[in-house]
Steps between C-alpha positions, in 0.01 A plus 500: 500500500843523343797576709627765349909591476623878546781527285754794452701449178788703448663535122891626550652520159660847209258745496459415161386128602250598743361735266400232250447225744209749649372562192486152411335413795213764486431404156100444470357135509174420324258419761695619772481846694774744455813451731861546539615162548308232233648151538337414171741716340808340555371126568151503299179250543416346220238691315247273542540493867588916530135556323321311830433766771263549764317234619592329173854443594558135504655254684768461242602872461553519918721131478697701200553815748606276734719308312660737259515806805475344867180688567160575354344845362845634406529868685207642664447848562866588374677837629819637336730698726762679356876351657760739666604556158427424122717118537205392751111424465303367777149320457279398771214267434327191609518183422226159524616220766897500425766800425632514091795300535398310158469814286766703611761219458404534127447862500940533660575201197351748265662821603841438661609832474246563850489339822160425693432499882192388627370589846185318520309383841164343522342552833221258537732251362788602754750511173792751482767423217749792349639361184721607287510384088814620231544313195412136578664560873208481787558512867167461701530594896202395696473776780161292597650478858548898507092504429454230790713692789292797369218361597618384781650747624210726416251295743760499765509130460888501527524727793485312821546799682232696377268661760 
């Protein structure tokens, strides 16, 4: 089974950007369920490999996820919260085995006038990263070791003391 990534995406930007950057986003894809966030609307498989689905899905359409957005599926079950205001949108989804570094890269290159931050933790995997993409700036902080003393700390492993 896939591990899968828990992502919180947060769109700061004019009210007027976030406006069409959600509608953008929720724009239908053939073959694909309805959702808020579609990756294949702003970095699109190629038909040939967007028509596979199901069981049918190839190796070659999950190496071009992978390679063209970090991760595989795109967003799964998709939520759109509204922000504190109309200059915010926040999206929470999941991801398949890593967090969308690839596509939202892309996504901050084609709309500078917003800036992206990604919360995104995988459990199983023991993965915690908050990045944050503008224009072609990234800056990636691995907060893995905040998920390990978690853990830790949880269990009591940490605690000598503990009776």
């Amino acid at each position: 089974m896939a591990h899968l990534f828990n992502n919180e995406l947060t769109v700061r930007g004019k009210p007027q950007d976030i406006a069409a950057f959600k509608l953008k986003a929720g724009k239908d894809v053939p073959h694909e369920e309805p959702s808020p966030l579609h990756f294949h609307n702003f970095v699109p498989a190629p038909n040939d490999l967007l028509n596979q689905v199901g069981p049918e899905m190839t190796k070659s359409r999950i190496d071009w996820e992978d390679e063209n957005w970090g991760c595989n599926w795109g967003a799964i079950e998709c939520k759109l919260s509204p922000g504190k205001d109309d200059s915010e949108a926040i999206y929470y989804f999941e991801t398949g085995w890593r967090p969308p570094t690839i596509f939202l890269y892309k996504v901050a290159q084609m709309h500078p006038e917003l800036l992206f931050i990604l919360d995104t933790d995988c459990f199983k995997a023991g993965s915690q990263y908050y990045v944050t993409f503008w224009r072609d700036y990234y800056k990636i902080d691995d907060c893995t070791w905040i998920t390990s003393a978690q853990c830790h700390c949880i269990c009591g492993a940490t605690n000598g003391n503990r009776k």
